[in-house]
N, C-alpha and C positions, 0 to 999 in steps of 0.2 A: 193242432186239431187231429185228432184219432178216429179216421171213419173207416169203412171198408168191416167185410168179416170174412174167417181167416180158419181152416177145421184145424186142431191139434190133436194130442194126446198126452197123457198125462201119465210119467213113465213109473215103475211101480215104487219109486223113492219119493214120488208125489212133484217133482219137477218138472215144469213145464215152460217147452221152448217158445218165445213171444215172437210173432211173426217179424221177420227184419224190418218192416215198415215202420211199426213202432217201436222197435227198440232206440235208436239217436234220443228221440225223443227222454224219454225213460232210465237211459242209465247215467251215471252208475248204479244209481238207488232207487226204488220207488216204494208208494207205499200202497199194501192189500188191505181191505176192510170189508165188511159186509154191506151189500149193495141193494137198492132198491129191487121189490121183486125176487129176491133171493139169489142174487150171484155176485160176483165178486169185483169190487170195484180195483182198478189199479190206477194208484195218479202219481204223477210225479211229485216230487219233492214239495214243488214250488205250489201246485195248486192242492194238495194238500195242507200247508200250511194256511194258504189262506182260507181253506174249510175248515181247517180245526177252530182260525179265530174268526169267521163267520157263528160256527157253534157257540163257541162263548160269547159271543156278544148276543144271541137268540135265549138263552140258557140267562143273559144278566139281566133280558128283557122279558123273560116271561114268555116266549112265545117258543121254549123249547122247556121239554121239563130234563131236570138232572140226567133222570133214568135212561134216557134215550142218550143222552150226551156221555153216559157213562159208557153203556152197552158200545157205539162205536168206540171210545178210546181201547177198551180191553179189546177188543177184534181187531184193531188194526197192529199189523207188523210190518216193519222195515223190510225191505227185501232189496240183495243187493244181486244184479244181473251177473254172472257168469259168464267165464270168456265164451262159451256155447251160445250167448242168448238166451238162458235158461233162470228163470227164479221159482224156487220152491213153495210151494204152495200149502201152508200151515193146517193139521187136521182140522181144526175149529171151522177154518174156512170150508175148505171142504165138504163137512160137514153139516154146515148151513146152507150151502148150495144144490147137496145132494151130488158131488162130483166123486167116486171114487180111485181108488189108485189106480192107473194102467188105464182109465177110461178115458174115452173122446168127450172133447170141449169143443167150444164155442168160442173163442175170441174175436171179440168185435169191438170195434170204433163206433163210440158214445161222447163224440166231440170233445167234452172237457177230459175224459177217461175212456181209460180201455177196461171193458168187461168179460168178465168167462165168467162162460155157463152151461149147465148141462144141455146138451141138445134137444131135447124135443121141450123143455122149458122155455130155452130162447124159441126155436119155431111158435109156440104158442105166443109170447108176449108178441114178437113180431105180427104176426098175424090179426091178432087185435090191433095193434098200432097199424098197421096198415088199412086194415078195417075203416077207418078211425079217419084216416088219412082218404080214402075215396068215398065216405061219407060227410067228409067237408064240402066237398062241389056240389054237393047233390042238393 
């Protein structure tokens, strides 16, 4: 499990150090893809693979269309951790996130996955979710 949120920065090679919390988790390898909301998913190996054949079996049921199934396979990349803690973070992604080089991120614990994202992006979604969340009891 990946919870907790973590400030970084994103150094002007576009590499970014993952909080040591999650890293055990995570390395050697993990994989980046475009994320719900616009930020950037990061999972491990192992639940990655079973999302990709999650995908396909949605996709041979009709309840995913190709297009969408296509868009994540070409977004996601392998990324392999650095003796630093550090994986790189691919313009495409970036760029779908709205995160620029040298800027502060957001990484946070999203239970199955760790996510970054721009900051006043994540304060916004949070805030609805929490919204969300004290308008349950009510």
């Amino acid at each position: 499990m990946f919870v907790g949120v973590h400030e970084r920065q994103l150094d002007p090679k576009g590499r970014l150090a993952l909080p040591a919390a999650f890293r055990p988790r995570l390395e050697p390898r993990c994989y980046l893809s475009f994320g719900r909301d616009k930020c950037i998913d990061v999972m491990t190996a192992e639940a990655f693979e079973r999302e990709a054949a999650d995908i396909l079996e949605k996709v041979r049921r009709g309840e995913l269309g190709r297009s969408e199934s296509r868009a994540l396979a070409v977004s996601t990349v392998e990324a392999t951790i650095d003796a630093q803690g550090r994986i790189t973070i691919d313009e495409k992604l970036r760029e779908y996130a709205g995160i620029l080089l040298g800027a502060k991120v957001t990484v946070a614990g999203s239970f199955d996955r760790v996510e970054i994202w721009e900051p006043e992006r994540h304060e916004r979604n949070i805030g609805a979710g929490t919204e969300m969340i004290a308008g349950a009891g009510a």
